[in-house]
C-alpha positions as CSV (number, residue, x, y, z in Angstrom):
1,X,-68.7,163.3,0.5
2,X,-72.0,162.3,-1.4
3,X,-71.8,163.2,-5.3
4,X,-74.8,165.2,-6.4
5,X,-74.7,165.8,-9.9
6,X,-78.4,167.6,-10.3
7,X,-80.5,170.0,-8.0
8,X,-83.4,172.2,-8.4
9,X,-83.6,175.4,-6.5
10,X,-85.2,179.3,-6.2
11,X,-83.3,182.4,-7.0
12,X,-84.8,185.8,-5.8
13,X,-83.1,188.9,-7.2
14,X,-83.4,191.7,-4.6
15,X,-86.4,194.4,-4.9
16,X,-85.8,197.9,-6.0
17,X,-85.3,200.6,-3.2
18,X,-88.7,202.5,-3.4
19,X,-88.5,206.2,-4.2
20,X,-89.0,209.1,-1.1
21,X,-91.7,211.5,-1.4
22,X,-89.5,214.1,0.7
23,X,-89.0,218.1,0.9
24,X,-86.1,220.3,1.5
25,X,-86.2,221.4,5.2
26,X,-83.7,224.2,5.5
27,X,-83.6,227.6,8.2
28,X,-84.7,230.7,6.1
29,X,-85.5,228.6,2.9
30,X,-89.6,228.5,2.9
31,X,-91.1,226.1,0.8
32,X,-87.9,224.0,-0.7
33,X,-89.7,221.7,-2.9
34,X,-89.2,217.9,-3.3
35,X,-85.8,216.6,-2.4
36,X,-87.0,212.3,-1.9
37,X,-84.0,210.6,-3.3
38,X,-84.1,207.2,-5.1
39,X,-84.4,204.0,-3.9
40,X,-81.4,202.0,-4.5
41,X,-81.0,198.7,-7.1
42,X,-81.5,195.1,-5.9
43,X,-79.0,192.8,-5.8
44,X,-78.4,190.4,-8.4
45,X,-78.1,185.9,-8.1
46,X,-74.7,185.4,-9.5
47,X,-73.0,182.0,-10.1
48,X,-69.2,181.4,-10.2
49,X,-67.5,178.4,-11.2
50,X,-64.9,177.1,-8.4
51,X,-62.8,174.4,-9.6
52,X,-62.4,173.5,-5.1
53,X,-65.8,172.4,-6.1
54,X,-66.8,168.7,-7.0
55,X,-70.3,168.5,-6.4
56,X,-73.6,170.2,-6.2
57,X,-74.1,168.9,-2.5
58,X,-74.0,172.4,-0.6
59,X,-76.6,173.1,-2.5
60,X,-79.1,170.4,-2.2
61,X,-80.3,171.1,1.5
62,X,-80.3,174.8,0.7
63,X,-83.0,174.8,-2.4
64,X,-83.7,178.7,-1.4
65,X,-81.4,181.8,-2.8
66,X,-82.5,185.8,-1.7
67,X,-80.0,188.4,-2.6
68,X,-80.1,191.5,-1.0
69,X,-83.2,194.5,-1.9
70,X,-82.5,198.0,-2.4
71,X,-82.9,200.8,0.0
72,X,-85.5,203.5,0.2
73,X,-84.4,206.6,-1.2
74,X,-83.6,209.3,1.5
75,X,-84.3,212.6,2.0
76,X,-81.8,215.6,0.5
77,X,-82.3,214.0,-2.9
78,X,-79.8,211.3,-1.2
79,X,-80.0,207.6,-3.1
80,X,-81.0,204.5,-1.1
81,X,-77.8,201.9,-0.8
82,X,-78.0,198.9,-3.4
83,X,-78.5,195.6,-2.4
84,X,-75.3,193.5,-2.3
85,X,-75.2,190.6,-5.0
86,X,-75.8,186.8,-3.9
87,X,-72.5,185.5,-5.3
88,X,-73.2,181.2,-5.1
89,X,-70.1,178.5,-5.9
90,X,-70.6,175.9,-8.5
91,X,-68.3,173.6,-9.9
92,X,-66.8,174.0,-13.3
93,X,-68.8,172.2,-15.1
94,X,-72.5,173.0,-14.2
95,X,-75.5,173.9,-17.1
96,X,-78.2,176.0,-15.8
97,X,-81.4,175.0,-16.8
98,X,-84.4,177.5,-16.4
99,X,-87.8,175.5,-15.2
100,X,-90.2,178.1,-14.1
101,X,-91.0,181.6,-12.9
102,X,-91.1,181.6,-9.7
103,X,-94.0,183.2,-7.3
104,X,-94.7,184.0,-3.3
105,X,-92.1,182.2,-1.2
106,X,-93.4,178.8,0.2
107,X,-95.3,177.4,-2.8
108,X,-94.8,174.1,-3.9
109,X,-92.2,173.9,-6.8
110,X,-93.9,173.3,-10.2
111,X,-92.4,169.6,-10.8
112,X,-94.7,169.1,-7.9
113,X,-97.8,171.1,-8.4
114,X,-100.6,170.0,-10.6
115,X,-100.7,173.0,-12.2
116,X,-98.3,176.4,-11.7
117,X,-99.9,179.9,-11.8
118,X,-97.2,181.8,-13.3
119,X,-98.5,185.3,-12.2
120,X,-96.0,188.3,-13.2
121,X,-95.5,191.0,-10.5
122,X,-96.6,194.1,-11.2
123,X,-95.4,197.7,-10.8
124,X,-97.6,198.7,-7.1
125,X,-99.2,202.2,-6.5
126,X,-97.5,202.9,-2.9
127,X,-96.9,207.0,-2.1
128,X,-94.7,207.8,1.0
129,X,-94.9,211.1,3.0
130,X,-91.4,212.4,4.2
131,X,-92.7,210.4,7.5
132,X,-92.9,207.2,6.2
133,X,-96.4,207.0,6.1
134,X,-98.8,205.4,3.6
135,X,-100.6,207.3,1.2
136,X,-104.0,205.4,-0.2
137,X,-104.4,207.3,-3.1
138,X,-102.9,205.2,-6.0
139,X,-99.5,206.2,-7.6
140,X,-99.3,207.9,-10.9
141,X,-96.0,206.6,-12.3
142,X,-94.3,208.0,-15.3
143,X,-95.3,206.3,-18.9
144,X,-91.7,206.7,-19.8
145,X,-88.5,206.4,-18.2
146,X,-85.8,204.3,-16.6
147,X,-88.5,202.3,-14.6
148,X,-90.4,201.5,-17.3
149,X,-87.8,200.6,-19.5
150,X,-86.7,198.0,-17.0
151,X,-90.1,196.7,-16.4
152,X,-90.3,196.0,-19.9
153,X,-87.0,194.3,-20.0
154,X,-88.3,192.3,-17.0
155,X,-91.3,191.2,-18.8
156,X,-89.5,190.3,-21.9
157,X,-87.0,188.2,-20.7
158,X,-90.1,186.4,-18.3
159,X,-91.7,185.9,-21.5
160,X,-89.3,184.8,-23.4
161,X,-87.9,182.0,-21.1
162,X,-89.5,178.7,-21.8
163,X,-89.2,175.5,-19.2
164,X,-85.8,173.8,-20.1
165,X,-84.2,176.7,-21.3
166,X,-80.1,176.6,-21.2
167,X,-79.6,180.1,-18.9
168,X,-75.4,179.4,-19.1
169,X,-72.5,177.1,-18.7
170,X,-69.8,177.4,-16.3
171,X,-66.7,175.9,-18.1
172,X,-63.7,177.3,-16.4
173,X,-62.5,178.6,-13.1
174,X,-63.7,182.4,-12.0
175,X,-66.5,182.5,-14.8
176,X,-69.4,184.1,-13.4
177,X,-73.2,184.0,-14.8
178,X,-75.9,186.7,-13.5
179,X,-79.4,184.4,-13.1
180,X,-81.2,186.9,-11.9
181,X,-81.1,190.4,-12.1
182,X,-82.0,192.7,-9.0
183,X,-84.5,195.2,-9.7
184,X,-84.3,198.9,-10.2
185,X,-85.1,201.3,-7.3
186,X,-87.9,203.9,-8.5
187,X,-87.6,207.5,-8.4
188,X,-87.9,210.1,-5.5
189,X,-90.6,212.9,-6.3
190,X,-87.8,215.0,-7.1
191,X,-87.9,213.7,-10.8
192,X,-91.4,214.5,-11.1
193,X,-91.4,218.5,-10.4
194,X,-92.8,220.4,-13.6
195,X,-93.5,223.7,-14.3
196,X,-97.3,222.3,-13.7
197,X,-96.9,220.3,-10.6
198,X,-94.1,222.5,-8.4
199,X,-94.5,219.5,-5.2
200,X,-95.2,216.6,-6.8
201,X,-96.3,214.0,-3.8
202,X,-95.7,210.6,-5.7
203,X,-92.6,208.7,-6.1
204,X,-91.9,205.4,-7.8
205,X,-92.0,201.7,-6.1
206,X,-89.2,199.9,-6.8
207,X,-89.5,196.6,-9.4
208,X,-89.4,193.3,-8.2
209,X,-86.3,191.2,-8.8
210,X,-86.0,188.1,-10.8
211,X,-87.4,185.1,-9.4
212,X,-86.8,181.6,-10.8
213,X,-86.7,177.8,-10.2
214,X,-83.5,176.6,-12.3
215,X,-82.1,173.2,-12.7
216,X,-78.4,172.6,-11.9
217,X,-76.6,169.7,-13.6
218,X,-72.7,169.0,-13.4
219,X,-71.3,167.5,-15.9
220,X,-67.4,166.7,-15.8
221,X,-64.9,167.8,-18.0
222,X,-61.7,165.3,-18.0
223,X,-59.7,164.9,-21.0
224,X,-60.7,160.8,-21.2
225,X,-63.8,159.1,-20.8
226,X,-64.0,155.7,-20.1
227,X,-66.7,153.7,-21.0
228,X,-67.6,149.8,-20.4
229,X,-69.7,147.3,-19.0
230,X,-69.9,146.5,-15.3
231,X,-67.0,144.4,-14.1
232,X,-64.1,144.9,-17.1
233,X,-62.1,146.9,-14.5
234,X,-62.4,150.7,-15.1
235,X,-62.3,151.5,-11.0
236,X,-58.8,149.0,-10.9
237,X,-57.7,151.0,-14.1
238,X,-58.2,154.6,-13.0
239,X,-56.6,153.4,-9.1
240,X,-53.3,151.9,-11.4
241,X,-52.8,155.1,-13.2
242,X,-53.8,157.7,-10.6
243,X,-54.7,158.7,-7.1
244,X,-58.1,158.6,-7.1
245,X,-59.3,155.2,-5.1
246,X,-63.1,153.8,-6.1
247,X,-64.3,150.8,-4.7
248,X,-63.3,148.0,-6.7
249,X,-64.5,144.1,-5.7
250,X,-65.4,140.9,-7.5
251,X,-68.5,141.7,-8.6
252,X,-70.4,143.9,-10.5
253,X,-72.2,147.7,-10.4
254,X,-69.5,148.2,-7.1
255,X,-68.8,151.9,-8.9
256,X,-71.8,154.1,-8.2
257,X,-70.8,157.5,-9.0
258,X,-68.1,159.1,-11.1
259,X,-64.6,158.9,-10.4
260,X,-62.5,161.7,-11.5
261,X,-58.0,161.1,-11.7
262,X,-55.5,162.9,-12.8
263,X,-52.4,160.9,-14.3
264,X,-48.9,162.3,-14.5
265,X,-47.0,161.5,-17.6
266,X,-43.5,162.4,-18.3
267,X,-42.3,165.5,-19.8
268,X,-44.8,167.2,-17.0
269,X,-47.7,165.8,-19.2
270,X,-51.0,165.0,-17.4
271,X,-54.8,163.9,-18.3
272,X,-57.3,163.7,-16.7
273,X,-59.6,160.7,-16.7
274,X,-63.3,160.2,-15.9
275,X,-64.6,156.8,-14.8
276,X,-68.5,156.7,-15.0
277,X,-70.7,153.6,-13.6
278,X,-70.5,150.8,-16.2
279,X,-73.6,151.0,-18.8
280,X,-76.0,147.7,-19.3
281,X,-78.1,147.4,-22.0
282,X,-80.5,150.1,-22.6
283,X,-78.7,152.5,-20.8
284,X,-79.4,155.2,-23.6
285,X,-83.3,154.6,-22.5
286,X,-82.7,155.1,-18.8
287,X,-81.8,151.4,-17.9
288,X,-79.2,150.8,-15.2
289,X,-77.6,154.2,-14.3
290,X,-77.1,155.0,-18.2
291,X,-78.9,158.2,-18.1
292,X,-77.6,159.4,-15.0
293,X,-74.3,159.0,-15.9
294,X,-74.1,159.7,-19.4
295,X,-74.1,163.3,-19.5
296,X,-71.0,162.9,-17.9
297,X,-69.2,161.9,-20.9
298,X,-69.9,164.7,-23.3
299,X,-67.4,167.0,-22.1
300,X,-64.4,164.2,-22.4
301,X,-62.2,165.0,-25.2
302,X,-61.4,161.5,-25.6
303,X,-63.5,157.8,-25.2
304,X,-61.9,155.1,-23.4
305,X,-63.8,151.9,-24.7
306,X,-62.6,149.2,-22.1
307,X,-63.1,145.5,-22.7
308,X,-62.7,142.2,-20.8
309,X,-63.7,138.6,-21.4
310,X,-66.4,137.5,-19.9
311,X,-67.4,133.8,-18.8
312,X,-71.5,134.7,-19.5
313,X,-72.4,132.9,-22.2
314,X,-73.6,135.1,-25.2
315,X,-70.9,138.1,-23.7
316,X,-68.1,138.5,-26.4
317,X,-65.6,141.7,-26.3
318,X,-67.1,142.2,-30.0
319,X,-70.3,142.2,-29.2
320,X,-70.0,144.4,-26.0
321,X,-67.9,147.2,-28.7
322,X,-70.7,147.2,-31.0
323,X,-73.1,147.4,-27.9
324,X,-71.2,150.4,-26.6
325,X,-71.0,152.5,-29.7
326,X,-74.6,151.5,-30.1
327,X,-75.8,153.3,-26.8
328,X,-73.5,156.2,-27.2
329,X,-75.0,156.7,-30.6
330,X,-78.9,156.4,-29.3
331,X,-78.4,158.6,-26.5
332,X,-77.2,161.7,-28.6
333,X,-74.8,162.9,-31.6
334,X,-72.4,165.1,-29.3
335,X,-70.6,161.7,-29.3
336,X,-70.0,161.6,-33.4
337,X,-66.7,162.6,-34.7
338,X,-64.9,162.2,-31.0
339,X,-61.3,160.4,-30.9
340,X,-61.8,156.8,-29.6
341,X,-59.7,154.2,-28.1
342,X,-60.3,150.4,-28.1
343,X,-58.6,148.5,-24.7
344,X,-59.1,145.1,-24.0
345,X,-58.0,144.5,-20.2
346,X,-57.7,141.6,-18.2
347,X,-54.7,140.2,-20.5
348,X,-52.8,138.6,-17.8
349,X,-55.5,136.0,-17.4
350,X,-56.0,132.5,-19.5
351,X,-59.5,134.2,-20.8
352,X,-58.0,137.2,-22.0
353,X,-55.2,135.8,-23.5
354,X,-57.9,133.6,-25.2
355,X,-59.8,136.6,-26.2
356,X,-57.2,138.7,-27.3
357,X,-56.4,136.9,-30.7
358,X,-59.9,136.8,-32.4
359,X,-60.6,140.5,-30.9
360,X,-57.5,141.8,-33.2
361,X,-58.2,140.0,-35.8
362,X,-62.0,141.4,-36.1
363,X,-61.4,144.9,-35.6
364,X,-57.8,145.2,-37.6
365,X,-60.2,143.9,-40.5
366,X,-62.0,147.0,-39.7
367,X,-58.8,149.1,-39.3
368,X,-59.2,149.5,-35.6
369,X,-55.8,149.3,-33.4
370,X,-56.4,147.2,-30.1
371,X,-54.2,148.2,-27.0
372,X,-53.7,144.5,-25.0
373,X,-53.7,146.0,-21.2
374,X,-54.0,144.2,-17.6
375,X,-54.8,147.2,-14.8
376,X,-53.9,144.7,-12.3
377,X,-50.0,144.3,-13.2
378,X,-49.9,147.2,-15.2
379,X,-48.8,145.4,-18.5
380,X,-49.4,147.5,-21.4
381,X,-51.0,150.5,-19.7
382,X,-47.8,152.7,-20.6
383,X,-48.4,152.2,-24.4
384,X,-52.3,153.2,-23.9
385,X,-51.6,156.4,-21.6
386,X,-49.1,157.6,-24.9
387,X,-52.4,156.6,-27.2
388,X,-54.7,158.4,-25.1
389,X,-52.2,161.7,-24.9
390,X,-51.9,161.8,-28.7
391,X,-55.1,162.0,-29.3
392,X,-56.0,164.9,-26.5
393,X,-53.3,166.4,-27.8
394,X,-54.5,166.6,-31.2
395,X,-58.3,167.4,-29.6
396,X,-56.5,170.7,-27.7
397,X,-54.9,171.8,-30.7
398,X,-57.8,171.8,-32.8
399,X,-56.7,168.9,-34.4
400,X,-60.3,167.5,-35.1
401,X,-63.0,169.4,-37.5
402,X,-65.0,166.3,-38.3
403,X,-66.1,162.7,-37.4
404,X,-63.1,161.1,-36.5
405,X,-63.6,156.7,-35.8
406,X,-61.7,155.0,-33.3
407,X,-59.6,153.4,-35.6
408,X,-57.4,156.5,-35.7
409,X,-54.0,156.1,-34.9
């Protein structure tokens, strides 16, 4: 299955029912008066988070989302049906962006156009006879009232919006979010008798539902994050302590996408652990996949910070730390004050055990612990999965209020 982590599609909310311009038609009762019922409420856009879901990919060859309008009302004062709600599956996880209102279907989306005419509907002048047909003289609609009310509410919240806008988050399993809201049906001419106007022959046109582009992203949520340069084994790690299998080879950039496993510890303890394509350089500035892939790691409780030696000349397990923290800490503060462990892997090789001895010594000066690891044979990845619970642990119980640096314990 092809991980898609961001889409961009249309919502339509259904269209009010419109109101019935309709008479009571009854043996020996001449004259019964208006009896058009109203039309019935358009249905809303609704996301819910499913935690069967992974990805955004049934959603990315179906840009296009209609839920259901409103009936016309009937006659007998009796109300049109309501529009069912469009009920669509996320996966826990996914930010709702609003981009931009949207208008007829078929244009082009605004990322694409040169310029967007945001044109607000408005309220139509459309009469019906009890016989469905048109009448051409224009509607006089209430200056007060339900529909009005919910025009104005429509028109505020259009206003309001701005491009880039956070609509929701979808953080846990069965949480739902309304997008867009289904408009109101309008009112039979039954509403409108008086003591002036005994056969009104108006009624109300339904208001337009909410119509919107919106930008999906998903963002993971796993307990730990790991974070390295191509090539220092993170795919080998997360296959050694979990099911999950990404393509691991001797060379670098083989991970592509994020990898997502869940490790069993004893005591029916588990985490769950993101691996995300390793960052280069500039990663924070959209080199590499850095800014793809990023996002990913702000939900993590916990940063993984996975070293290895490296034959390049200039590469130093040092260096590559300080290069790490440096990214994280260009590409936003939602990093600053999360629990962070240092690994150096590779251990069972001549280079690592090289490496290991001046890496200790540099960051116990700065009161940083180093967990020695090799995901290959499994040599001290026992004491890091204990490391790594401690500190969710502490994360889930509200254990950290404030900056908290890796050299925690």
């Amino acid at each position: 299955m092809r991980f898609i982590d961001q889409v961009r599609i249309v919502v339509r909310a259904g269209r009010g029912g419109d109101g019935l311009v309709g008479w009571r038609r009854e043996k020996f009762v001449p004259d019964g008066g208006p009896a058009g019922g109203d039309g019935g409420k358009g249905g809303d856009v609704v996301f819910v988070a499913d935690d069967h879901l992974t990805t955004l990919l049934d959603l990315k060859f179906r840009q296009h989302f209609a839920a259901e309008s409103g009936r016309p009302g009937g006659p007998n004062k009796m109300t049109g049906r309501s529009g069912n709600d469009l009920r669509i599956r996320v996966p826990v996880g996914t930010t709702v962006f609003f981009e931009a209102l949207a208008g007829e279907p078929g244009e082009r989306p605004p990322w694409l156009a040169d310029d967007l005419d945001e044109e607000l509907d408005q309220i139509g002048a459309i009469a019906w006879t009890d016989d469905g047909t048109d009448i051409p003289e224009p509607v006089r609609v209430q200056k007060s009232g339900p529909i009005r009310r919910a025009q104005a509410e429509k028109d505020r919240r259009e206003t309001e919006l701005e491009p880039g806008a956070q609509l929701g988050d979808l953080t846990f399993h069965g949480q739902e979010l309304v997008v867009a809201h289904g408009g109101l049906g309008g009112r039979g001419n039954v509403h409108f008798r008086s003591s002036t106007n005994r056969a009104p022959d108006f009624a109300e046109p339904g208001i337009t539902g909410d119509a919107y582009w919106l930008r999906l992203e998903l963002k993971l949520l796993a307990d730990v994050g790991i974070v390295g340069f191509p090539n220092v084994g993170k795919s080998t790690f997360i296959r050694a302590i979990s099911r999950a299998r990404p393509k691991v080879a001797d060379y670098p950039f083989t991970t592509l996408v994020p990898q997502l496993g869940v490790v069993a510890l004893a005591g029916e303890r588990s985490l769950v652990v993101a691996d995300v394509p390793g960052l280069i350089h500039g990663a924070s500035e959209g080199r590499g996949l850095g800014l793809d892939f990023l996002r990913h790691l702000e939900r993590t409780r916990v940063l993984l910070h996975l070293l290895s030696p490296d034959p390049t000349p200039g590469r130093d397990p040092m260096v590559d730390l300080k290069a790490l923290e440096k990214e994280l800490a260009q590409y936003g503060s939602m990093f600053e004050g999360r629990p962070r462990v240092v690994a150096l892997n590779k251990v069972d090789t001549p280079e690592g055990q090289e490496a290991m001895g001046p890496l200790r010594k540099a960051l116990r000066a700065q009161g940083i612990p180093l967990f020695p690891i090799s995901a290959r044979t499994g040599e001290g990845v026992p004491e890091l999965l204990e490391a790594l619970w401690r500190r969710v642990d502490m994360v889930r119980r509200g254990g950290v209020s404030g900056p908290t640096p890796a050299s925690q314990s």
